[in-house]
C-alpha positions in Angstrom: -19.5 -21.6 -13.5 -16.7 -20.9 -16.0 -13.1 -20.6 -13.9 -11.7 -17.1 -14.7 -8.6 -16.0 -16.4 -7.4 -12.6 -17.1 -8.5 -10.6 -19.6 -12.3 -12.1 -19.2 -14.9 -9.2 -18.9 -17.3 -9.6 -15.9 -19.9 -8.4 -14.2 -20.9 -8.6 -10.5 -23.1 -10.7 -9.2 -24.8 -9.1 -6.3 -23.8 -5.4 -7.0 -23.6 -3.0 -10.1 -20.5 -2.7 -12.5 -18.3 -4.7 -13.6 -15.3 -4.9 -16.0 -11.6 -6.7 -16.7 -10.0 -9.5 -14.9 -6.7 -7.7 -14.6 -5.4 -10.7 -12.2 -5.8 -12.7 -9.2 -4.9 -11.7 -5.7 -5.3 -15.0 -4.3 -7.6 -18.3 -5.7 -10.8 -16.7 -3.7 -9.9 -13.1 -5.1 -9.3 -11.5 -8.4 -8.2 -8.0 -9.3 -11.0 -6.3 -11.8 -10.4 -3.1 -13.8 -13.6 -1.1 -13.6 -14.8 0.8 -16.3 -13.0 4.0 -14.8 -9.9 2.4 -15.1 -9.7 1.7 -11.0 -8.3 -2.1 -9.9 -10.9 -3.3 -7.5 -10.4 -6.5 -5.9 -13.6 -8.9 -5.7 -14.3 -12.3 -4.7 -14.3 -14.8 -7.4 -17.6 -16.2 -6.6 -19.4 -12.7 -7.2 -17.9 -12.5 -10.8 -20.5 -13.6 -14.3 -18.1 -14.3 -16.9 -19.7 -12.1 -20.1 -17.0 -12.4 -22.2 -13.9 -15.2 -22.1 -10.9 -14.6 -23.4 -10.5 -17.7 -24.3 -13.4 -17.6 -26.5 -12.2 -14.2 -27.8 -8.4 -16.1 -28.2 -9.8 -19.2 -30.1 -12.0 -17.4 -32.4 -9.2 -15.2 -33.5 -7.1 -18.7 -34.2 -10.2 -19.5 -36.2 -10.1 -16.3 -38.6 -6.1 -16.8 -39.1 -7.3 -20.4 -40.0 -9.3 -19.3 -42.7 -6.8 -16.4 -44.5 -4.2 -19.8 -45.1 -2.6 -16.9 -48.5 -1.9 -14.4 -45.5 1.5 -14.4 -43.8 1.2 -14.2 -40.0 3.0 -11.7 -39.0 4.9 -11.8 -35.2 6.7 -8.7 -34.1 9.1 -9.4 -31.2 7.7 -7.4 -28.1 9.0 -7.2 -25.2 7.7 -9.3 -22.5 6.2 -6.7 -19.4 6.6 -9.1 -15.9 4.4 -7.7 -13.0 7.8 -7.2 -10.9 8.6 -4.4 -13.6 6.3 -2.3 -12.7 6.4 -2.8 -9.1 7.3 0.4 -6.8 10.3 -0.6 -4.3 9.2 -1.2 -0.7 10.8 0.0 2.5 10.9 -1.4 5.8 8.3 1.9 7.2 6.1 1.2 4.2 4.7 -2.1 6.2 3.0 0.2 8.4 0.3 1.4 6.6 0.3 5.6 7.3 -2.9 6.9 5.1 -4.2 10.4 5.4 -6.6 13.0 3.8 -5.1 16.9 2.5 -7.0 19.8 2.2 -5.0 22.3 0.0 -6.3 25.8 -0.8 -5.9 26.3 -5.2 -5.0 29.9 -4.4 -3.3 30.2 -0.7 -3.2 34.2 -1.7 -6.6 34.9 -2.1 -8.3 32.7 0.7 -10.7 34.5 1.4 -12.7 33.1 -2.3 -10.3 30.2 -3.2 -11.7 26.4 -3.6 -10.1 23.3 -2.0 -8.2 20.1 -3.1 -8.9 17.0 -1.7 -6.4 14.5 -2.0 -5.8 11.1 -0.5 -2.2 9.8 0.7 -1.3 6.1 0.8 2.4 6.1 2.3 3.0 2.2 2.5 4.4 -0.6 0.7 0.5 -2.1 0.0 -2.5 -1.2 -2.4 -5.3 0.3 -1.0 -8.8 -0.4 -2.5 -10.9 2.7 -0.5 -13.6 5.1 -0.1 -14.4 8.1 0.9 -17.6 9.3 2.5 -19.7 12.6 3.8 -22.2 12.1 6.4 -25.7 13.7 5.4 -28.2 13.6 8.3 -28.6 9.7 9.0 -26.8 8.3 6.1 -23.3 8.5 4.0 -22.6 9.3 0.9 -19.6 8.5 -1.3 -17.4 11.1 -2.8 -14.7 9.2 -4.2 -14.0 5.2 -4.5 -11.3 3.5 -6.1 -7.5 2.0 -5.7 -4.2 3.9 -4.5 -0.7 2.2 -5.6 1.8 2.4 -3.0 3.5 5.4 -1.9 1.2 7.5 -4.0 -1.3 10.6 -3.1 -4.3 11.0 -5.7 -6.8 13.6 -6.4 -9.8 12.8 -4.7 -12.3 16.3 -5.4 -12.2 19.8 -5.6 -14.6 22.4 -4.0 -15.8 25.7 -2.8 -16.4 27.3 0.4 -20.4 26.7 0.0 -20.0 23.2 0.1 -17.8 23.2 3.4 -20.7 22.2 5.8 -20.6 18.9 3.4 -17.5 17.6 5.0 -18.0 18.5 8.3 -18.2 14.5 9.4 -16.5 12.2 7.0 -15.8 8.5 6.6 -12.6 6.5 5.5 -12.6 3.1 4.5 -9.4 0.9 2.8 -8.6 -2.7 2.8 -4.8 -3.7 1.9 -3.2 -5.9 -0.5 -0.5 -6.1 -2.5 0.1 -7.4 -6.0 1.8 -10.9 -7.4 3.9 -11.6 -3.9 2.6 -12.2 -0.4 1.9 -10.4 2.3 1.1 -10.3 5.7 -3.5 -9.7 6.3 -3.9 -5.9 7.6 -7.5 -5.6 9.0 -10.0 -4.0 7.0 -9.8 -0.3 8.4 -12.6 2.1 8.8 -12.4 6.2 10.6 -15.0 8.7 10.9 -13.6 11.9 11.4 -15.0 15.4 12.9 -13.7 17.9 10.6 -13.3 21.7 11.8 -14.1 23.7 8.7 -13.2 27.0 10.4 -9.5 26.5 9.8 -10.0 26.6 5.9 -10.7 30.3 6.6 -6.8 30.2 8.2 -3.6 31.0 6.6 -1.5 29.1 9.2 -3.9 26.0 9.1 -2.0 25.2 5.6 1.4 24.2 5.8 4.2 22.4 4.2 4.9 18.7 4.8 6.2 15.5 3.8 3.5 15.1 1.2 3.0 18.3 -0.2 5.5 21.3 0.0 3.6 24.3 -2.1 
């Protein structure tokens, strides 16, 4: 098996998709961009190389090689360090705190309004997760994908018709964090009753720490 580096495009082994090798999380695990753009983290050993880099690298040495009348040109560019784009930790943010919102679109006319689902990661680590609805004996996923630190993203919206849907629902996130160590945080998994009578109720919504509209 070829060793990975980044910028190879894979595809899994035992599962569908596929995509980038954006990095490596540790020498058993590397960070994949999917074809949505998400960072999932995969083991190594489940990755098929289907294009190298290095192939793509030394072909493009090849071409220059043959143009020898053509002046190479080399902009300087500014190098981009992972440190530069990392958010700043604090000394809460080691606990992870995660939680699902329900927002109405239009808190004046709730009577017809749709909902917002977002998801809130309020810790120092990335969280690769998913989202789930229970229908009858089995799950089904609404969202999946990665959450940077301190970050809430938009997960779905919907309207009042599809409220029995999310009646029971499922969370599930592992942690990591990027080009530094870190300390293991067990794979986590909830299911959750939800009471979908209180998205009939003005006094349900309210402001927070997350979300003050």
């Amino acid at each position: 098996m070829n060793k990975l580096q980044t910028g190879d495009t894979v595809r899994f082994l035992n599962s569908v998709g596929g995509g980038k090798v954006k990095g490596f999380l540790n020498k058993q695990v590397v960070i994949v961009e999917d074809e949505n753009g998400f960072d999932v983290p995969v083991l190594a050993s489940e990755c098929v190389v289907v294009a190298s880099e290095g192939n793509k690298k030394l072909s493009e040495t090849e071409t220059e090689n043959e143009q020898p009348g053509q002046k190479k040109s080399s902009p300087d560019l500014p190098r981009i360090t992972p440190e530069d784009d990392e958010p700043a930790e604090t000394v809460e943010g080691e606990k992870i705190t995660a939680c699902l919102a329900y927002l109405p679109t239009d808190v004046k006319t709730l009577s017809n309004t749709s909902y917002e689902c977002y998801f809130v990661n309020d810790s120092n680590y990335y969280l690769f997760f998913t989202y789930l609805s229970r229908e009858n004996s089995a799950w089904k996923c609404r969202y999946q994908g990665s959450v940077e630190p301190n970050t809430k993203i938009f997960l779905e919206e919907f309207d009042k018709t599809q409220l029995n849907e999310i009646e029971k629902i499922c969370v599930q996130f592992i942690a990591f964090k990027h080009h530094k160590p870190f300390g293991i945080k067990q794979p986590y998994s909830v299911e959750l009753a939800v009471d979908t009578v209180k998205f009939y109720k003005l006094h349900s919504f309210r402001e927070n720490d997350y979300f003050d509209e």
